[in-house]
N, C-alpha and C positions, 0 to 999 in steps of 0.2 A: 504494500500500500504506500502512493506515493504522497509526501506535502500535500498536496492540492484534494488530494480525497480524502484525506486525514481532516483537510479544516474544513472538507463539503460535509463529510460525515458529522463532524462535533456542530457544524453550525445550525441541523437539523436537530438534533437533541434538544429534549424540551428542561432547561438548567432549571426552570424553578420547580419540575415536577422532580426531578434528580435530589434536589435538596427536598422537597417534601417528604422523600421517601426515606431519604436520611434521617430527617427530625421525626419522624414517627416511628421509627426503631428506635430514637431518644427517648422519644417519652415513654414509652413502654417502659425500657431499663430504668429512667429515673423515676418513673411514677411506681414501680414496686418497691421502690425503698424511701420516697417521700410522697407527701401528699397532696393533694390537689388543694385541701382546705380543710384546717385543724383547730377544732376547740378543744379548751383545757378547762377544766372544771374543778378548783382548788387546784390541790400539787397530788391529788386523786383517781381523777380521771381524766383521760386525755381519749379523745375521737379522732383518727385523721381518714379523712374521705378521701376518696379517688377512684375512676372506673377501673385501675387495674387492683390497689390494694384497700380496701376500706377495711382497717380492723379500729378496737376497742383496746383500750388500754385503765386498767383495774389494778391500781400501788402494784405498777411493775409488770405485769402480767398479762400480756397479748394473747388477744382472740379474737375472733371471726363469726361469724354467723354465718354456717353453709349456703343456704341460699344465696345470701351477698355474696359467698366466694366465690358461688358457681355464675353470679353475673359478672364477676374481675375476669372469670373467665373469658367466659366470652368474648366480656370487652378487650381483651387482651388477646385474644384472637382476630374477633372485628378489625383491630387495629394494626396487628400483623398481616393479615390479608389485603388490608386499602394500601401499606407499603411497601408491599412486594408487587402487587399490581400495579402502583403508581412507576416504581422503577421500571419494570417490565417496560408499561408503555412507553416511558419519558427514552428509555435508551432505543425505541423503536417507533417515535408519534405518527411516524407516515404510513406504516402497513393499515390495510383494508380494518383492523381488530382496533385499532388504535383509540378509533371514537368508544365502542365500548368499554375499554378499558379504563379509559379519563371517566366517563359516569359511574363508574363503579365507583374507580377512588376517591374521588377531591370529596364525599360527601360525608365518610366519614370518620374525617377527626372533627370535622365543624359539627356534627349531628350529637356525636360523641360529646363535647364539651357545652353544645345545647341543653344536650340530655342531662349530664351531670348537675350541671348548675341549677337548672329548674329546679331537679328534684331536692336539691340541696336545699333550696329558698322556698320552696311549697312543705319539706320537714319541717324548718325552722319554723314558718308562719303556723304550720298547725299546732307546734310544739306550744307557741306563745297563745294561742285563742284558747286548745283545750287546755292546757295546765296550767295557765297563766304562767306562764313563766318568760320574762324578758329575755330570752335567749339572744346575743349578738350574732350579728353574721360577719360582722367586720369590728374590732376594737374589743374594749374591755368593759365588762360591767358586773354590777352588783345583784345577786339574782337571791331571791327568795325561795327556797322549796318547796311546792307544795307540801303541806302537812299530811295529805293521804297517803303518802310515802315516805313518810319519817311520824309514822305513829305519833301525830298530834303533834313532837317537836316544832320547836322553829328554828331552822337550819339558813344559815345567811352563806353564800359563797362567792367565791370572787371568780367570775366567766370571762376568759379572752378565748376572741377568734380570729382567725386570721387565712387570708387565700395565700398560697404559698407560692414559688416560683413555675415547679412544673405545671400550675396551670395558665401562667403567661407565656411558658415552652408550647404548650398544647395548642391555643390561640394563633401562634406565630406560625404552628403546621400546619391550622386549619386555613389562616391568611391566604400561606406558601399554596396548598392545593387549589385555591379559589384562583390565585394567579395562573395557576398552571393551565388552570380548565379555559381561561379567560384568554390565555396564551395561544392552546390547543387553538378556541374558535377563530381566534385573528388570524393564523396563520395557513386554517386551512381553509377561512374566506378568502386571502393572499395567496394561496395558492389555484386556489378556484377560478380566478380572475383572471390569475397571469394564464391558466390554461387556454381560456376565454380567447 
C-alpha cells in the first residue's frame, strides 16, 4: 500500500466514530470501579449508582441487589456491543452495512445515560414525597429519618451527593456518537452529490 492510499484510506474513516468507540470501552472499565453518582449517608452508608456497577455500601460492606446486577449486566453488555459496532463501522463507513451499523451504535451511550439519570431523579423524587425525606441529588444536606424506620426514634443525619466524573466521561461518548452519526449523514449526502 502506497502514500496516496494510505491517506485515501485514513481520510475515509469516520475519526469521531473511532474515538466513540474508544471512550465506550472507557466507561465500561471506569464505571465498574467508580460511579456515575454517589450519596453518602453519615460515615454509614454510602450508595454509588451506575448502569455498569450500582452497589450499596453498609460500615464497610458491599453488596448488590441481583436484579440491579443483572441490569449492570446488561448494561455493560448494551455498551460493549454499541463499541465494537461503532469501531466496526467507523474503520469501514463506506461499505453497503455501514448505514446500519451507525443506527445501531450512536444510540446507545446517549439512551444509556438518559436512562440512568431519569431513573436516578424519579428514585430521588419518590424517595422525598413518600418518606419525606429531603434527599439531595447534588450537594449536602441535613435529613430527618422517618420515624417508621427507626422505631419512633429521631434520627438526624448528614446526606451528601454528588454526580461523579464517569458520568461526564459517558456524556462526552454519547456527544462523540451523535457527531459520528451527524458525520456519517454529511458525508454520505457528499458523496451522493459528487456521484450526481
Amino acid at each position: 500500500m502506497n502514500t496516496n492510499s494510505l491517506i485515501k484510506h485514513l481520510s475515509k474513516l469516520n475519526w469521531f466514530g473511532i474515538t466513540a468507540g474508544i471512550l465506550t470501552f472507557t466507561v465500561i472499565i471506569v464505571s465498574l470501579y467508580h460511579p456515575w453518582w454517589q450519596l453518602t449517608i453519615g460515615d454509614a452508608v454510602k450508595i454509588n449508582v451506575s448502569p455498569m456497577n450500582t452497589n450499596f455500601g453498609l460500615l464497610g460492606t458491599h453488596f448488590t441487589i441481583p436484579l440491579i446486577y443483572a441490569l449492570n449486566i446488561g448494561s455493560i453488555l448494551t455498551f460493549l456491543c454499541s463499541g465494537i459496532i461503532m469501531l466496526i463501522y467507523s474503520i469501514a463507513p463506506t461499505k453497503p452495512y455501514a448505514k446500519d451499523l451507525i443506527d445501531f451504535a450512536w444510540k446507545k451511550p446517549l439512551y444509556s445515560v438518559i436512562t440512568s439519570t431519569t431513573c436516578l431523579l424519579l428514585i430521588i423524587l419518590i424517595i422525598r414525597h413518600f418518606f419525606d425525606m429531603n434527599l439531595p441529588i447534588i450537594g449536602a444536606a441535613i435529613v430527618i429519618l422517618p420515624t417508621q424506620f427507626t422505631e419512633g426514634v429521631s434520627i438526624i443525619v448528614k446526606v451528601s451527593a454528588a454526580f461523579q466524573w464517569p458520568l461526564y466521561l459517558a456524556i462526552t461518548t454519547a456527544i462523540l456518537c451523535i457527531i459520528a452519526k451527524i458525520y456519517h449523514n454529511k458525508k454520505l449526502a457528499h458523496t451522493q452529490t459528487a456521484a450526481v
